[in-house]
N, C-alpha and C positions, 0 to 999 in steps of 0.2 A: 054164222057165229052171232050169239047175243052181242048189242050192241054196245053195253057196258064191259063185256068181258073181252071187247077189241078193245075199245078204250085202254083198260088196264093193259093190255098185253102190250101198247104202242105207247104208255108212256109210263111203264116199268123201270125201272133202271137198268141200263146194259152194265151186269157186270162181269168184270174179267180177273180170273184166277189165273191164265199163263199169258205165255207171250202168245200177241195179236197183230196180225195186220188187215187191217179193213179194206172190202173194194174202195177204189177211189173215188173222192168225189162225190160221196154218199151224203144224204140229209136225215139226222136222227132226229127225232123229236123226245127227247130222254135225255137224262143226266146219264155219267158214267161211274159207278165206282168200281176204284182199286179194291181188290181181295185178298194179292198175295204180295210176297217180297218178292224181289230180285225179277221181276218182270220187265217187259216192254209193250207196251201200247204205241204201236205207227198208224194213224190215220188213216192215211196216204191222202189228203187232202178232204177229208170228211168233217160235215160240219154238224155239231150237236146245236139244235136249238130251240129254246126255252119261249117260255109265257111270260117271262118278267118277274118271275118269283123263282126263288130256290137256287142251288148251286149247281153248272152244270158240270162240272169234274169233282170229285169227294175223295179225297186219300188220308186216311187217319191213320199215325202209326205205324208208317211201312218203311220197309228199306228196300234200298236198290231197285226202284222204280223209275222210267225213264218212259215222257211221254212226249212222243212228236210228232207234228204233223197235221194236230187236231185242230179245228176251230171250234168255239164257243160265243156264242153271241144271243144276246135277249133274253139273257138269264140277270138275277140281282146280282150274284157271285157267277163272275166267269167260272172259275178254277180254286178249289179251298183245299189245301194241305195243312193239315195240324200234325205234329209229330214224327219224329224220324230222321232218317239220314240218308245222305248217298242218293238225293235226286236227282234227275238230268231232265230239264225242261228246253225241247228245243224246235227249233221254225214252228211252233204254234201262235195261233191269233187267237187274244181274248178281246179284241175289238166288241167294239156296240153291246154293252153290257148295260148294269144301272149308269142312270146320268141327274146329275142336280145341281142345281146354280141357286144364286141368287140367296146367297145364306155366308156368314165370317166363318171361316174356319185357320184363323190363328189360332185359336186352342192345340192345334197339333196332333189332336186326337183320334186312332186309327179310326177308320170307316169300315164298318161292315157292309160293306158293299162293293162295285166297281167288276175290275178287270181280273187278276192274279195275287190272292192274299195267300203265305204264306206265314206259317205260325209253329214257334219254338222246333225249328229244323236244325240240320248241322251239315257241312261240308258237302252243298250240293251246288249246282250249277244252272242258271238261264242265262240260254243261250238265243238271239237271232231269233226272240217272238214278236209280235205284237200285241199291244193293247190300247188303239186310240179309241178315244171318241166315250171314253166313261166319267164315273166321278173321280175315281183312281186310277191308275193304269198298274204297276205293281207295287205291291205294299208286304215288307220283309218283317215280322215281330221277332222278336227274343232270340230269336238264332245265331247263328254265327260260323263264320268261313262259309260266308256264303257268294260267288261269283256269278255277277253278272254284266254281262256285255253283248255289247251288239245287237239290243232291244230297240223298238221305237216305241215310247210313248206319246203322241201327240195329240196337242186338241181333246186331254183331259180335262175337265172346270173341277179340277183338283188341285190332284198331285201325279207327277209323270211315274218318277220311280223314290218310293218312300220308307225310308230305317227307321223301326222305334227297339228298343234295347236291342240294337242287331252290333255287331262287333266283329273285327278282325275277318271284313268282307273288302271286298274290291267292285264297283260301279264303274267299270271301262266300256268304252265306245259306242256308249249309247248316243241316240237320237231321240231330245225330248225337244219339241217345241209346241209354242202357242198353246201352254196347260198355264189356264188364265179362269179368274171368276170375277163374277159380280156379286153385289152386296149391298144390300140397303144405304150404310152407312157411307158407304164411298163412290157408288155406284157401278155404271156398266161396265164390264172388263178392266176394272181396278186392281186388282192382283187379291184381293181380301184374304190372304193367305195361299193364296195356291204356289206355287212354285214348280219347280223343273222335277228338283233331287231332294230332298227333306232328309235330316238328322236330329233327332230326337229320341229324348228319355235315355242318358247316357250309350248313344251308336258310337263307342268310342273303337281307335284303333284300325278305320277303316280307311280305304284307300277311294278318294272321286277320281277318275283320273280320264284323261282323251273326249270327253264326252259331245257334243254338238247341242246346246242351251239355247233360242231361241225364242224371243217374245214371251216369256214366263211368268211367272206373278212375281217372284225371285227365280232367278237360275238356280242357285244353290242356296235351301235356304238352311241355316241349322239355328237352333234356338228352342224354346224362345225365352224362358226362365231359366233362375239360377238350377235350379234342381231337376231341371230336363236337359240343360245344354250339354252338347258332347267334345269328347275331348281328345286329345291327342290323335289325331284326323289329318292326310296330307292331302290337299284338296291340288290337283296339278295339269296341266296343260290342256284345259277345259276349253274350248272355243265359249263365250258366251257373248248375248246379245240383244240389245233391245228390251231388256227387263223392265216389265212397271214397276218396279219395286228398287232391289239391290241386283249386281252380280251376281254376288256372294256376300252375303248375311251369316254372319257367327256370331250373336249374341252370349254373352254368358261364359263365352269356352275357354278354355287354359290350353294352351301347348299346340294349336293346332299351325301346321304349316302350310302356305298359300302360295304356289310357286307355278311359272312358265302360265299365267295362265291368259287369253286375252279377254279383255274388257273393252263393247264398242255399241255407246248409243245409249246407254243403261240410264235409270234416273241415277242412281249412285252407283258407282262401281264396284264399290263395296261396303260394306258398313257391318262396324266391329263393336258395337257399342259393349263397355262394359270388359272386353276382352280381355287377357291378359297372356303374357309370354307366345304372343302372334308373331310368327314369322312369315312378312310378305317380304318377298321375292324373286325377281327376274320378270315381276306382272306388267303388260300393256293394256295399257288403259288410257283410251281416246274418246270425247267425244259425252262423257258424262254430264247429267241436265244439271245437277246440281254438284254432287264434292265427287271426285273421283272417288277417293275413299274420306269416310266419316269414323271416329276413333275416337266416342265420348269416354270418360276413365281411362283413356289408354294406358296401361301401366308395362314393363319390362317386355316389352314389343319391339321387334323389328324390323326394322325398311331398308333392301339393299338392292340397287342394280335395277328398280323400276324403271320404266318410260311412263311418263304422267303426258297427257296433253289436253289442252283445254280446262280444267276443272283442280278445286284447287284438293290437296288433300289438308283434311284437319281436325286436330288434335286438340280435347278441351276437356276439361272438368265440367260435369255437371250435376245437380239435386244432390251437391256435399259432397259429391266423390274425388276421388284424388288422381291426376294424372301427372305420370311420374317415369323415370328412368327408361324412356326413348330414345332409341337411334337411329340416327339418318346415313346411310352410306352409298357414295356410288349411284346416285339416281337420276336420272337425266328430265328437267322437266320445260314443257313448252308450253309458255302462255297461261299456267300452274304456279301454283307457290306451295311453299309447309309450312301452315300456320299454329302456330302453340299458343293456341288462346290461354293463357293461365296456368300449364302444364311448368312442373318445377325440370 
């Protein structure tokens, strides 16, 4: 055979019209795309792997597609779905995808790059994959009723698992940890944006909940502007730990609720600047560098049934803003106080 026209044939794209399952264990050098609806692609532990450019799963538009089993790795884009519904993404690895540090990504601004992008989906499910070791690990756009649990993202120099206009999804039992970056401005392993779980560009309505948060840049970060922050969100019985940053960071948001969840080690426990109609609690939170929780503007918020230890929480006006009509119920605090610096 000509030796370009192996070439071509060896790194064509496998694509698949019915359901498939692959011998095990196999090493593709090709992307994969989706053809048809209502499929199933099973690996069975086969790994597609790429040159560092291009995406190595492609599904535009499809419904009832369900792919499991696959690895992807060494491609810019593990896995790219734009459009559709009724996914089932399950035990696959987009591990060792694109990776980049050393840049601020507080902007909040999706990455076209990393591990698992999904885009403008509806009522589908990841389940039980992985994606360590990118710039992103999975990143949800515009979709919504979208469930995911029991993923690990870890040791992304991003973001672990990331919502931008996604809504009336659920983020249960995942495992993010040690997704940290560096940055000129702050330097090495400063968190410069990166976090565990990210919320932005109104992800309103969605549920964080069970998840295991770990050495983050934020655990949960949500923010970061008026006009990005998300809202009515119940953020709940999250393990989290060790954040360079916040626990949990809700900038900006109205209604959101913060409950059972624990906080231990963090530089803040949490921090609400700006917030308004916040309900924490039943939260523990031990062990914070600086305020257990910080509450600049805090306005029609509530605190009920905490455990605070060590750090203090506090509550203050700042650059003209007004903090006003808080309540304190039922909190139990050790070596702690609630400060209302200038709060009416």
């Amino acid at each position: 055979m000509h030796l370009l026209a192996f070439f071509l044939l060896v790194t064509a794209p496998m694509r698949i019209y019915t359901n498939t399952v692959l011998p095990p264990n196999g090493e593709y050098h090709q992307p994969v795309y989706i053809m048809a609806d209502n499929i199933t692609l099973d690996c069975n532990g086969s790994a597609f792997i790429g040159d560092k450019i291009g995406v190595g799963l492609l599904i535009q538009n499809r419904r009832g597609v369900t792919i499991r089993n696959c690895k992807f790795r060494n491609w810019d884009v593990g896995g790219y779905v734009v459009s559709g519904n009724r996914f089932v993404f399950e035990n696959n690895d987009f591990s060792d995808n694109f990776l980049s540090d050393n840049s601020n990504i507080e902007h909040l601004k999706p990455m076209p790059h990393g591990g698992l992008i999904l885009n403008g989906i509806q009522n589908s499910r990841v389940v039980g994959n992985k994606s360590n070791n990118n710039v992103t690990g999975i990143q949800i756009l515009n979709s919504t009723r979208i469930r995911v649990e029991r993923n690990t993202t870890n040791h992304d120099r991003g973001w672990g698992i990331y919502l931008y206009g996604t809504t009336a999804s659920q983020i249960f039992s995942n495992t993010v940890e040690y997704c940290n970056r560096s940055c000129p401005e702050w330097g090495q392993d400063a968190g410069c944006g990166a976090a565990g779980i990210v919320l932005t560009m109104q992800s309103n309505h969605n549920q964080i909940g069970w998840n295991i948060l770990t050495a983050d840049g934020d655990g949960i970060y949500q923010g970061n502007l008026p006009e990005t922050a998300s809202n009515d969100n119940e953020m709940m019985y999250n393990i989290i730990s060790k954040s360079v940053a916040n626990g949990i960071e809700a900038t900006f948001s109205y209604r959101n609720y913060i409950h059972h969840n624990t906080f231990t080690n963090d530089n803040y426990g949490a921090w609400l600047g700006y917030a308004q109609n916040v309900r924490f609690e039943y939260n523990t939170i031990r062990g914070a560098k600086v305020n257990s929780v910080q509450h600049d503007n805090a306005q029609h918020s509530s605190y009920t049934g905490n455990i605070i230890e060590g750090a203090d929480i506090l509550l203050q006006p700042v650059e003209g803003g007004v903090c006003q009509g808080n309540g304190f119920q039922d909190n139990k605090l050790t070596n702690a106080r609630i400060i209302f610096a200038g709060c009416k």
